[in-house]
N, C-alpha and C positions, 0 to 999 in steps of 0.2 A: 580291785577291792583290797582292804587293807584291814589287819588285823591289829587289836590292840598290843600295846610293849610297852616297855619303860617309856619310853620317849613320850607315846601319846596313847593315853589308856582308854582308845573308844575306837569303835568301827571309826573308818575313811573309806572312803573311794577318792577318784579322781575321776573328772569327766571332762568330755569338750567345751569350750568356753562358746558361750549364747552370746551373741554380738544384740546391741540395744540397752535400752533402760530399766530399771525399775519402775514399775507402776507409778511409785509414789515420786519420781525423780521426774517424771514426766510434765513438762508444763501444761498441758493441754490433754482432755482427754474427750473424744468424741464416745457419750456414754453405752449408745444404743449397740454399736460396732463390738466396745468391750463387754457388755453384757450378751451379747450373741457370742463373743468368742469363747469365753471362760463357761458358758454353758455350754456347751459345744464338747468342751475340756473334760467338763464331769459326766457328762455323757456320754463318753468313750470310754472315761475310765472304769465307772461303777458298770459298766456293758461287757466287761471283762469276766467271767466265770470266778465268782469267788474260793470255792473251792480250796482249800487246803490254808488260805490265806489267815495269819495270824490275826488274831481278837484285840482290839484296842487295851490299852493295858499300861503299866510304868513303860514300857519300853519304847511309846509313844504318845507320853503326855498325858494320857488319858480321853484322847480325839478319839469321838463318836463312840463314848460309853454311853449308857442312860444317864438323862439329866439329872433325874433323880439323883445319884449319884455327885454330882456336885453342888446342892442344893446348901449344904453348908459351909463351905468354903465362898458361897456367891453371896449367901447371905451377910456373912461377917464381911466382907470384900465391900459390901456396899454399905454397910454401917462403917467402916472406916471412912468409907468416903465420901459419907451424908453433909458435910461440910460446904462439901464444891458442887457436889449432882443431886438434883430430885430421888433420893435414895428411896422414897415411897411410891414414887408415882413406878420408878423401875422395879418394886418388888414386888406390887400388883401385879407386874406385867409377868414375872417372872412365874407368878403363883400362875399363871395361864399358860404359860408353856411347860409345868410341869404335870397340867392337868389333858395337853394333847396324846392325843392315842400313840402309843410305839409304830415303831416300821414293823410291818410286815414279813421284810427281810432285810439281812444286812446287805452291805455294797461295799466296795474299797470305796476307800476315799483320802485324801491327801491329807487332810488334817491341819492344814495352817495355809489359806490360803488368801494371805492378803497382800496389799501391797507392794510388799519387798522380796516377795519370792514368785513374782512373774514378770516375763519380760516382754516389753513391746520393741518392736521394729518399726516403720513405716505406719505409726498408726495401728498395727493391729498386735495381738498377743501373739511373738514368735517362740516363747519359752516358759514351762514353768519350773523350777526350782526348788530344793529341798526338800526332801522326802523319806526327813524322820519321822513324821507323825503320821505314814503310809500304817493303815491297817482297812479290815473287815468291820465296819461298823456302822451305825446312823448317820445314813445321807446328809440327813441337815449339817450334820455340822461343818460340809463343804458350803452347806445354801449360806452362812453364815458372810462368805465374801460379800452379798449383796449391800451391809450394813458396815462393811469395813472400809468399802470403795465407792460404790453407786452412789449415784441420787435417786432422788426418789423415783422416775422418768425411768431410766436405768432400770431399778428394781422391779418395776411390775415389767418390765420386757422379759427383764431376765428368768422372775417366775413363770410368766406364760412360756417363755422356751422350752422349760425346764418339765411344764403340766403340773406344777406343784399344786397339792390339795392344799387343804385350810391346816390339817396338823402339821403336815409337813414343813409350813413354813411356818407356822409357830413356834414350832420346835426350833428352827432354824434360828429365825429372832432370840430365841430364847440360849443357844449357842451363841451368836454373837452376843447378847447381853450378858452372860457368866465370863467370859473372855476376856473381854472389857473391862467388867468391874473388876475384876482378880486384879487385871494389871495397870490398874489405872493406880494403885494408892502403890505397889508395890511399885511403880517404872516413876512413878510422881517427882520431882526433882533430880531425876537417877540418869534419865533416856529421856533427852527433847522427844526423839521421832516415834518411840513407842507410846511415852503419854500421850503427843497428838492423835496416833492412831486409837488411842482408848478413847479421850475424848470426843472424838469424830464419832465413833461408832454408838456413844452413846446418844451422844446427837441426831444420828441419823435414825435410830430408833423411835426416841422421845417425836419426831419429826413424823414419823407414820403414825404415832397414838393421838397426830389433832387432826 
């Protein structure tokens, strides 16, 4: 563990290097396999005693606050971007995930979990990766991999793994869709690989609503 200095003014660590790819480097993904693995993932993790564990907050993005909560940053995010995406048909949607019932209880959960921060070996998820937006907070917004990565196929496996209720994965939907549209106008001619990942996930959303 590394403390901040002149040199570089933010926590570090240093860790073993995970042999493999990144998700998104990957040619091939066998969907049902990845979806049983990465639930698997959050099922051990949130199974962990939350207890003393830090509150989502600046110090991690703000993963797994109430959605409510970013209800106007997603708004404006998607009016920037009404240009290139069904900006209505996603703010409907939005309006119904912020009408899904709260968690019950918080859980850890990793907070960015798409991607480029898991790693596959032989076919199956051998790593996951960065874990600054580690807090105490709403589950969904790990279910949110589902619309970052999955296909459709994928997604209902991964939900049934998982026993997701009806709020829960709305909520989640509703995580990936703020995510997304934030960084779709701001990554927009900036980051080939993150504006794909916005528009994919928008994709894959609008994709469940027919």
């Amino acid at each position: 563990m590394g403390s901040p200095s002149n040199h570089y003014p933010a926590q570090w660590s240093i860790t073993r290097w995970f042999a493999g790819r990144a998700i998104w480097d990957e040619p091939s993904l066998e969907w049902i396999t990845l979806a049983v693995n990465v639930a698997n993932f959050i099922k051990a993790l949130s199974a962990i005693p939350p207890m003393g564990g830090p509150g989502p907050g600046a110090h991690n993005f703000g993963r797994g606050i109430d959605l409510s909560e970013r209800d106007r940053p997603t708004r404006e995010a998607l009016c920037k971007a009404s240009e290139f995406i069904p900006a209505n048909r996603l703010e409907a949607l939005w309006d119904r995930a912020l009408s899904a019932m709260q968690p019950q209880s918080a859980t850890w959960i990793h907070g960015d979990l798409h991607g480029g921060n898991m790693i596959m070996k032989n076919g199956i998820l051998a790593a996951v990766i960065d874990f600054g937006g580690l807090a105490v907070g709403d589950p969904a917004c790990d279910l949110a991999f589902a619309w970052y990565v999955l296909d459709r196929r994928g997604r209902e496996r991964f939900r049934s793994e998982l026993g997701a209720n009806d709020d829960l994965w709305l909520r989640a939907k509703g995580w990936a869709l703020s995510v997304a549209a934030i960084q779709l106008p701001y990554y927009r001619k900036r980051n080939t690989r993150m504006e794909e990942l916005a528009t994919r996930t928008l994709s894959a959303i609008l994709d469940d609503e027919t």
